[in-house]
KETORFI-771170 format. One record per residue: residue in three letters; x, y, z of N, C-alpha, C, O, CB in turn. Coordinates in steps of 0.05 Angstrom, whole numbers, padded with zeros to 5 digits, always signed. Glycine has a CB too. Example, Ala and Ser with C-alpha at 12.3 -4.5 7.8 and 13.67 -1.06 7.14 Angstrom:
% KETORFI-771170
ALA+00264-00114+00156+00246-00090+00156+00264-00066+00156+00285-00066+00169+00226-00089+00181
SER+00257-00045+00142+00273-00021+00143+00258+00001+00157+00268+00023+00161+00282-00012+00114
This chain:
% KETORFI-771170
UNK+00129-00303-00122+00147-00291-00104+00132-00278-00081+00108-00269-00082+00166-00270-00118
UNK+00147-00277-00062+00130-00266-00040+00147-00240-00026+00171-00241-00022+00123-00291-00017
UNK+00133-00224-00022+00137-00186-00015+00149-00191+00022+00160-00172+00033+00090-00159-00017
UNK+00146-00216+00039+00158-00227+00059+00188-00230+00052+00205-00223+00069+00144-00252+00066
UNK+00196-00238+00030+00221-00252+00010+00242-00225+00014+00264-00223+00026+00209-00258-00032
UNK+00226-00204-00001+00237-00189-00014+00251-00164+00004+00274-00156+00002+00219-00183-00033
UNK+00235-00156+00019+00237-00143+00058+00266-00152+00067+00284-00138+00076+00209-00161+00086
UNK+00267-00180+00062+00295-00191+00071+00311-00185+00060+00332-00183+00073+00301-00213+00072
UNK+00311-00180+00034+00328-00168+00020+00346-00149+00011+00333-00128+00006+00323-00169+00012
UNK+00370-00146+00008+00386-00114+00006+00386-00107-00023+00387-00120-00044+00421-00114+00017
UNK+00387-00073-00017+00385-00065-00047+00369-00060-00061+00372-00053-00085+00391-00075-00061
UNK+00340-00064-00043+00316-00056-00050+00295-00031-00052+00275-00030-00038+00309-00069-00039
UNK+00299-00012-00068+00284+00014-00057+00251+00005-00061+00241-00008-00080+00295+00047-00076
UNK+00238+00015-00037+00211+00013-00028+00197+00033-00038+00210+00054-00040+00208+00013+00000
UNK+00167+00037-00049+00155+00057-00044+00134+00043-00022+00118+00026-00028+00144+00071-00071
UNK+00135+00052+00001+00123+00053+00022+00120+00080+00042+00135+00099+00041+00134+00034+00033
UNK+00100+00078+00058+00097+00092+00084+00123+00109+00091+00136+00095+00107+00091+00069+00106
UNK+00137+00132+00088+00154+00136+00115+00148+00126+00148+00128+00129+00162+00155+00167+00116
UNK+00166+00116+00152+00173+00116+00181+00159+00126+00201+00145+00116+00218+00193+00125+00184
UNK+00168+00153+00195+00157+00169+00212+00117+00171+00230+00105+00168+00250+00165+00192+00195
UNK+00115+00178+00192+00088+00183+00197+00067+00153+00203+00046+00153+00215+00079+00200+00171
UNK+00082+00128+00190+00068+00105+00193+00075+00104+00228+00056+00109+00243+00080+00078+00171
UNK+00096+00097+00237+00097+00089+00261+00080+00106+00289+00073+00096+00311+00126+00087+00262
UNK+00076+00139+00275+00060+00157+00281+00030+00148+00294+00020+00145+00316+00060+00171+00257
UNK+00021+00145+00266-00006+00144+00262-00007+00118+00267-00030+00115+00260-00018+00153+00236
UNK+00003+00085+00278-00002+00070+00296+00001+00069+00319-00014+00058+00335+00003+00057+00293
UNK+00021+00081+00325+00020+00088+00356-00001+00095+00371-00009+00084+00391+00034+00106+00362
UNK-00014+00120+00355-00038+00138+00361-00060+00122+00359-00081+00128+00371-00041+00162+00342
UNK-00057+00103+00345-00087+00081+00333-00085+00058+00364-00103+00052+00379-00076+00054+00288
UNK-00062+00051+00365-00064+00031+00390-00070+00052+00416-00090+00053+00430-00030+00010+00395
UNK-00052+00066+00417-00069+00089+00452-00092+00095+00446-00105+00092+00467-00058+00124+00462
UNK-00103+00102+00431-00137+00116+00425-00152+00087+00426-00171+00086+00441-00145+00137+00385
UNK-00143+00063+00412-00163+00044+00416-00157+00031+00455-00177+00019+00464-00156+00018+00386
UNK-00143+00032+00467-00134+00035+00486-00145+00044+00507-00155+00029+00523-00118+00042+00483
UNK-00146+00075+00511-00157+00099+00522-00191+00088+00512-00207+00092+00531-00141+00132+00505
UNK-00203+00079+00492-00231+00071+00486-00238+00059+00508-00253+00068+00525-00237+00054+00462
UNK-00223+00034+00507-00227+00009+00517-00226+00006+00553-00236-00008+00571-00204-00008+00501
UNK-00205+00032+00551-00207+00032+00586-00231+00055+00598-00243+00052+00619-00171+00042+00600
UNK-00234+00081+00577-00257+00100+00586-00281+00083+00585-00296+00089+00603-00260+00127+00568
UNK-00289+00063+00570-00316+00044+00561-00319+00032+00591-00340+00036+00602-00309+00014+00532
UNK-00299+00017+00604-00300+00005+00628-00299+00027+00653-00316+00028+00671-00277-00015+00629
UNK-00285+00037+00651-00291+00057+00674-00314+00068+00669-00331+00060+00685-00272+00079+00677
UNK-00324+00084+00652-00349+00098+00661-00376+00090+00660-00397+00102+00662-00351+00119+00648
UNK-00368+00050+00656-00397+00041+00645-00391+00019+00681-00406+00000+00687-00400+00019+00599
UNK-00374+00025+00694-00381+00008+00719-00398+00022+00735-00398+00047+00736-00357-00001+00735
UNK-00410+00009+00746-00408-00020+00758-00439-00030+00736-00443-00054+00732-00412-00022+00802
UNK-00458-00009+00725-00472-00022+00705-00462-00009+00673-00461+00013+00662-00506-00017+00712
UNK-00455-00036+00666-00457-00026+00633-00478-00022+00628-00498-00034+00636-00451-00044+00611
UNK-00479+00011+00604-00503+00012+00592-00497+00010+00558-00479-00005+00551-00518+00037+00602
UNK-00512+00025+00539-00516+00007+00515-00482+00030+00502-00466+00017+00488-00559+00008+00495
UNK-00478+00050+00505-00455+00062+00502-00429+00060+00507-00412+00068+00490-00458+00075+00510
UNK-00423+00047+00534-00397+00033+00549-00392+00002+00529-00369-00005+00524-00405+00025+00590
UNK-00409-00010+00522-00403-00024+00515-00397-00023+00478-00381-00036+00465-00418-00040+00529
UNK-00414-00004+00469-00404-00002+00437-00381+00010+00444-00363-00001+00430-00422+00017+00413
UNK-00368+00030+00462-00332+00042+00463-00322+00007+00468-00304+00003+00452-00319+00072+00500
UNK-00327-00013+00482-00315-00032+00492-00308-00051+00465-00286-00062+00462-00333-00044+00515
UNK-00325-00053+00450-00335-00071+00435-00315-00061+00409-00295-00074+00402-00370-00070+00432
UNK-00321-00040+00399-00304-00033+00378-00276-00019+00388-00259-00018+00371-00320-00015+00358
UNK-00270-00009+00411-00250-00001+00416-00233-00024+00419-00209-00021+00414-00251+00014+00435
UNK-00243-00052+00428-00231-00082+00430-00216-00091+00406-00194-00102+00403-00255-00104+00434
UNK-00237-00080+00387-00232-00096+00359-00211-00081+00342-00194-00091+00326-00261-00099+00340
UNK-00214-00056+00348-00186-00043+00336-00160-00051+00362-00142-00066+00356-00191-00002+00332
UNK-00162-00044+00378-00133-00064+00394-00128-00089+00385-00106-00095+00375-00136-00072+00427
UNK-00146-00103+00387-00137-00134+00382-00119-00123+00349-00096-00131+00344-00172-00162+00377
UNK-00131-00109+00334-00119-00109+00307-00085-00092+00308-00065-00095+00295-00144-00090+00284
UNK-00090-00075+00328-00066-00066+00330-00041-00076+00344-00018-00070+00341-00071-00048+00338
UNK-00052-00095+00361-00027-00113+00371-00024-00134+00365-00019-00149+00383-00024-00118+00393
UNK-00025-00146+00334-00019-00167+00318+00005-00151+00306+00003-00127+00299-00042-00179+00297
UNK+00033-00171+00305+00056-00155+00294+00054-00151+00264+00064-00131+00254+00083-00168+00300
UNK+00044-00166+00254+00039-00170+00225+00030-00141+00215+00036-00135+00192+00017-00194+00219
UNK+00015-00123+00233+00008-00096+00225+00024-00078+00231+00015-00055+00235-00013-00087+00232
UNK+00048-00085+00234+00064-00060+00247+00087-00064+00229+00109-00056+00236+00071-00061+00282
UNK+00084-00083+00196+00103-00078+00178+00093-00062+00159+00071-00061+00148+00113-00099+00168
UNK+00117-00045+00157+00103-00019+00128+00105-00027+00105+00097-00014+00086+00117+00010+00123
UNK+00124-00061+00100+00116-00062+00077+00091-00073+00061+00086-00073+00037+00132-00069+00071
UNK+00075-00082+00084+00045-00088+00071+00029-00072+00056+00010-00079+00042+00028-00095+00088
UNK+00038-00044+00061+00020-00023+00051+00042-00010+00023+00040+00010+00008+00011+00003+00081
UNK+00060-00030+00025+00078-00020-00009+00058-00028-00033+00037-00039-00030+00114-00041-00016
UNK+00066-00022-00051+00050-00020-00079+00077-00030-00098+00072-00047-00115+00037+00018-00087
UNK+00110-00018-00095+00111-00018-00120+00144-00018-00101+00149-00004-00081+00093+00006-00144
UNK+00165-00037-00115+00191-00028-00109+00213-00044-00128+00207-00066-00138+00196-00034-00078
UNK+00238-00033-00133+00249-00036-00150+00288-00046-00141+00299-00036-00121+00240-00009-00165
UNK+00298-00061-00155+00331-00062-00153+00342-00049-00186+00329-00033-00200+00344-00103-00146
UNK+00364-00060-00192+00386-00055-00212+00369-00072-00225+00352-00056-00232+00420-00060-00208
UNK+00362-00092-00232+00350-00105-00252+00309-00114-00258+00298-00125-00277+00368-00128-00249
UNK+00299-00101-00231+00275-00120-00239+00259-00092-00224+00270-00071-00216+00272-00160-00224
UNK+00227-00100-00224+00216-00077-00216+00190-00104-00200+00180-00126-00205+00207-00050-00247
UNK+00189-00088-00185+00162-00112-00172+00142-00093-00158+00143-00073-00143+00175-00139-00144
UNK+00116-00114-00172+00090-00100-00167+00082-00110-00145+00084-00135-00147+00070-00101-00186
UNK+00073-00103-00123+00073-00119-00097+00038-00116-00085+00023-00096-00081+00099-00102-00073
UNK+00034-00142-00082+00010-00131-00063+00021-00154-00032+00027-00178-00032-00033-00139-00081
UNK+00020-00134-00010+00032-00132+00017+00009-00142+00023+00013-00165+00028+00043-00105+00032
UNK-00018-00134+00024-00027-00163+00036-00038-00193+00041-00047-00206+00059-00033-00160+00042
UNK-00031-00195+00017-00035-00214+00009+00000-00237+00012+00005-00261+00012-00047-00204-00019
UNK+00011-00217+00014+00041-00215+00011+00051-00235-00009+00061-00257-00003+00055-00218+00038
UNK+00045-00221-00041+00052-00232-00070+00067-00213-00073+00066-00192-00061+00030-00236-00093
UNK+00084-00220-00094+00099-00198-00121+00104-00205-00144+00112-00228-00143+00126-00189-00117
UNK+00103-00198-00165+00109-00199-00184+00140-00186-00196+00149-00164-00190+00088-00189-00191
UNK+00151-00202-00210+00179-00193-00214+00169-00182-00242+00153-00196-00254+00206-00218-00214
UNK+00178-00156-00252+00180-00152-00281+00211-00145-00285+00227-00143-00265+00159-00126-00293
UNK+00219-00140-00312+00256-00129-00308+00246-00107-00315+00222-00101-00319+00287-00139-00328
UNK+00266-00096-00315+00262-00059-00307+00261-00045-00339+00254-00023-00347+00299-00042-00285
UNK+00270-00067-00350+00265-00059-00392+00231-00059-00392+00221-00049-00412+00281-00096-00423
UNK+00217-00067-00376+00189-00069-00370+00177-00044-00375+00158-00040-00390+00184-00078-00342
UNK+00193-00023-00360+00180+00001-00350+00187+00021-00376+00210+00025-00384+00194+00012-00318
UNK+00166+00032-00386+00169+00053-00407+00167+00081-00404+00178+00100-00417+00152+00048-00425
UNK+00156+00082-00391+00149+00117-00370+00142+00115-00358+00132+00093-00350+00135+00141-00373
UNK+00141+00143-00344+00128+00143-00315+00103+00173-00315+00109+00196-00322+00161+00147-00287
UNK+00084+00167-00308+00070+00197-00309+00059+00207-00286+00042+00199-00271+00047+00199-00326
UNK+00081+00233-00288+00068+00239-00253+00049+00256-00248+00048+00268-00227+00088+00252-00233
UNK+00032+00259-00267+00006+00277-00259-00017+00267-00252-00031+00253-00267-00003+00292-00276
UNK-00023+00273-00228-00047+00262-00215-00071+00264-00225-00082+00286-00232-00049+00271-00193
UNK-00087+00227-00227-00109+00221-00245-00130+00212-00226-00124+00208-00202-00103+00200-00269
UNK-00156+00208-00236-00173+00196-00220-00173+00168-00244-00172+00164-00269-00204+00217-00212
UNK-00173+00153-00219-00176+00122-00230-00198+00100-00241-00221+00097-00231-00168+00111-00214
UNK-00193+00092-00251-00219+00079-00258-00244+00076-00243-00267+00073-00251-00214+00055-00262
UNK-00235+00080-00217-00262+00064-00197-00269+00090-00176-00285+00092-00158-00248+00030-00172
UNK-00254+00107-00185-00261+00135-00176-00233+00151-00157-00230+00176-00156-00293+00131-00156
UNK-00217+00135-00144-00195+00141-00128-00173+00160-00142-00165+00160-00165-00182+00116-00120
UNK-00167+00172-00123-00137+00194-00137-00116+00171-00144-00113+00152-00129-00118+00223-00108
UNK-00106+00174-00162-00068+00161-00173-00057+00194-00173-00066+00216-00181-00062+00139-00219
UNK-00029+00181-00158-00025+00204-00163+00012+00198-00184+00032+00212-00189-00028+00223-00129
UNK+00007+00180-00189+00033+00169-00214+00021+00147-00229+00006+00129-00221+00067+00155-00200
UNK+00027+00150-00245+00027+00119-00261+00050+00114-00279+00068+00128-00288+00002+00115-00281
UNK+00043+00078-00282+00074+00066-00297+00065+00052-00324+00045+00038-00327+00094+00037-00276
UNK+00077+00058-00337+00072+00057-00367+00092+00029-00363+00114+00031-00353+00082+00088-00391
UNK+00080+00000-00375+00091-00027-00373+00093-00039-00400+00069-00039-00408+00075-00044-00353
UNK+00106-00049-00414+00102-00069-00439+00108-00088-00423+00127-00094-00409+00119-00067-00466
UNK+00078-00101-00430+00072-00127-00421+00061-00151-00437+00038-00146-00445+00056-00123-00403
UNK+00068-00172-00443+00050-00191-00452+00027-00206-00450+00032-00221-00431+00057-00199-00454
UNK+00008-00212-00458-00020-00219-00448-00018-00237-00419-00036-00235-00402-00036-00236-00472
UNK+00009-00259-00415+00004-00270-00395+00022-00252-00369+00020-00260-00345+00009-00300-00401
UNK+00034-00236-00374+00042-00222-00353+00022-00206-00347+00014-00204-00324+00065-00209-00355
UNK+00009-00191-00371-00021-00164-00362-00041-00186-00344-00061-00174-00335-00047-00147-00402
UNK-00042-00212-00338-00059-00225-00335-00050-00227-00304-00063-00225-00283-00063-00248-00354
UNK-00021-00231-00309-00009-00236-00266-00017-00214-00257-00031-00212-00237+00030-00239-00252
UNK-00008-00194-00270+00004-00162-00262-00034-00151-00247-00038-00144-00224+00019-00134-00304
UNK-00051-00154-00265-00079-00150-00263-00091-00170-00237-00107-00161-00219-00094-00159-00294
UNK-00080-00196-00239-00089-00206-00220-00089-00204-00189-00107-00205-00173-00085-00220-00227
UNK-00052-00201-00186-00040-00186-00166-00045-00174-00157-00048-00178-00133-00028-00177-00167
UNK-00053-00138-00172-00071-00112-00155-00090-00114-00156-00104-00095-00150-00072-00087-00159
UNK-00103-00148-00166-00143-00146-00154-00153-00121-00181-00166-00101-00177-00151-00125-00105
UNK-00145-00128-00199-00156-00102-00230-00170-00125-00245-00162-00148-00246-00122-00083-00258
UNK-00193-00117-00256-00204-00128-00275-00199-00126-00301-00193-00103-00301-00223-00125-00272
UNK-00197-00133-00323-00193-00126-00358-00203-00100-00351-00180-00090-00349-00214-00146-00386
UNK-00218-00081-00347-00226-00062-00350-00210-00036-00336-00209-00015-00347-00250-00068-00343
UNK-00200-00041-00315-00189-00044-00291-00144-00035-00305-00124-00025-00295-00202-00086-00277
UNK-00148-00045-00328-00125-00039-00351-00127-00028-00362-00150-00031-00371-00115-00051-00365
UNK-00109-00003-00378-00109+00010-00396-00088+00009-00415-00066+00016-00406-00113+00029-00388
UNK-00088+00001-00444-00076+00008-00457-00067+00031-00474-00083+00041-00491-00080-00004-00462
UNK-00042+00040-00471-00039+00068-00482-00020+00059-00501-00013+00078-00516-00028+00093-00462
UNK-00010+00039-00507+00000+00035-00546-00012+00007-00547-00030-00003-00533+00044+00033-00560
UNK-00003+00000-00559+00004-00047-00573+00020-00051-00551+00044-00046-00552+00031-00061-00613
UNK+00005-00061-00525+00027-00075-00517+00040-00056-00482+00052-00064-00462+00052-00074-00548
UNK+00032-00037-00487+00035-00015-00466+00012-00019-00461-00009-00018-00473+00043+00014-00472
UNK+00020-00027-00432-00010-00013-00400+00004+00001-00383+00027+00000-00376-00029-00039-00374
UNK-00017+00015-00376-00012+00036-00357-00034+00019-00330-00055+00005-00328-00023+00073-00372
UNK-00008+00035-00312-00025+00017-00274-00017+00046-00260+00004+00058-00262+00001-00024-00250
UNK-00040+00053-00248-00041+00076-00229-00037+00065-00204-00047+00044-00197-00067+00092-00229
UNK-00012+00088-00182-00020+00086-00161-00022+00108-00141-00019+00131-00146-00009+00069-00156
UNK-00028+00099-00115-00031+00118-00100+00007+00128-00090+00027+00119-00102-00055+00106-00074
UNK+00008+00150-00064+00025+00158-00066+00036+00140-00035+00054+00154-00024+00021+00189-00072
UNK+00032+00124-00024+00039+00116+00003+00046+00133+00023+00065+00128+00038+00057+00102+00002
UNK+00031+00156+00027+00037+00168+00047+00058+00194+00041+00061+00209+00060+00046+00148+00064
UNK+00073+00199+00016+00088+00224+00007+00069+00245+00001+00046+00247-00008+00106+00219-00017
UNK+00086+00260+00006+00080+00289-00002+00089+00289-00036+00105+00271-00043+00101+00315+00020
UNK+00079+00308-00056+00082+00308-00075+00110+00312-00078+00122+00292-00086+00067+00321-00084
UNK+00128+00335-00074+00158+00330-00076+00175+00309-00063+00198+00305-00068+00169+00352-00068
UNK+00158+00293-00041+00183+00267-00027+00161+00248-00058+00147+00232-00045+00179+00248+00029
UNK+00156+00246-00074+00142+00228-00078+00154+00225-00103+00160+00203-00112+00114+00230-00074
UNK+00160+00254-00118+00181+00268-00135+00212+00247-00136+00224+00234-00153+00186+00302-00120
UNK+00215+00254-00111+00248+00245-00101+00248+00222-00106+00263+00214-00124+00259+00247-00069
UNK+00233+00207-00096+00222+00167-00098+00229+00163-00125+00249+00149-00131+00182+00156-00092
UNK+00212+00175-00145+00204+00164-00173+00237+00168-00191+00251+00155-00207+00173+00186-00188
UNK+00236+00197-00177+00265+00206-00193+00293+00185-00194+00313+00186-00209+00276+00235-00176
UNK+00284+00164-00170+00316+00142-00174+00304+00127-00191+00318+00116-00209+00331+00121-00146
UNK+00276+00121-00190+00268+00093-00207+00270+00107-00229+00292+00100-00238+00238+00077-00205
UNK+00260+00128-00246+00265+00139-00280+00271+00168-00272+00254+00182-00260+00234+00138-00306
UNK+00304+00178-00281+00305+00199-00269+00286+00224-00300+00288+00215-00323+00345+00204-00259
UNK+00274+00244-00296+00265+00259-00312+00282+00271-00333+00272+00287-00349+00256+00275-00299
């Protein structure tokens, strides 16, 4: 399944980016790479020296990245979203998903962990899964066997980050998917 698919879709709650702050913090990323790209040329005319051109050079390369539309969807940076029947593990850029049903999900733990590879989680989802689903599900978020944790027979637990919430909007999110 593909996380392109699913965007189209109604009835879907997201954990993604707010709005606000995503559309924020690109805006600010395209004018600053912008403002680079034009201070690099102005102050390096009429001779470039070795400075005008590193602002030129990398201020280029973040514009070019910022005016591809493909980066100006928030759901690439989702992790995890859910309907009335299924729960899907998403990786946005790759733009895969995984369907699980929502009998999948066994808890939810909202206290913030450090993760295997050293990064804050600041929830995790407790999944009964079967060896060839722990195998999509693993493959999907790029996790290695190691990379999984089992917390019964059959129960894994998958950490994630918080997309951009504050701990109480992040609260609110989780609370429709398993209310407390």
């Amino acid at each position: 399944m593909r996380v392109s698919e699913l965007a189209a879709q109604a009835g879907i709650r997201w954990l993604m980016p707010p709005v606000r702050r995503f559309y924020g913090v690109m805006i600010g990323l395209l004018l600053a790479s912008l403002g680079t790209v034009v201070a690099a040329l102005w102050l390096g005319y009429p001779e470039m020296g070795l400075l005008p051109w590193v602002g030129l050079v990398f201020g280029g390369i973040v514009l070019l990245m910022m005016v591809l539309p493909s980066n100006w969807q928030r759901w690439r940076l989702a992790e995890l979203a859910w309907d009335e029947r299924h729960l899907y593990l998403l990786n946005g850029g790759d733009d895969k998903a995984l369907a699980l049903p929502r009998s999948a999900l066994v808890g939810i733990a909202r206290d913030r962990k450090v993760g295997h590879d050293g990064q804050w989680l600041d929830f995790s989802l407790d999944l009964a899964l079967d060896a060839d689903t722990l195998a999509e599900a693993a493959a999907l978020l790029g996790l290695s066997r190691e990379g999984t944790h089992e917390v019964a027979p059959g129960i894994y637990r998958f950490g994630f980050k918080r997309a951009w919430h504050g701990r109480r909007a992040l609260g609110e999110v989780l609370s429709v998917l398993q209310p407390i």
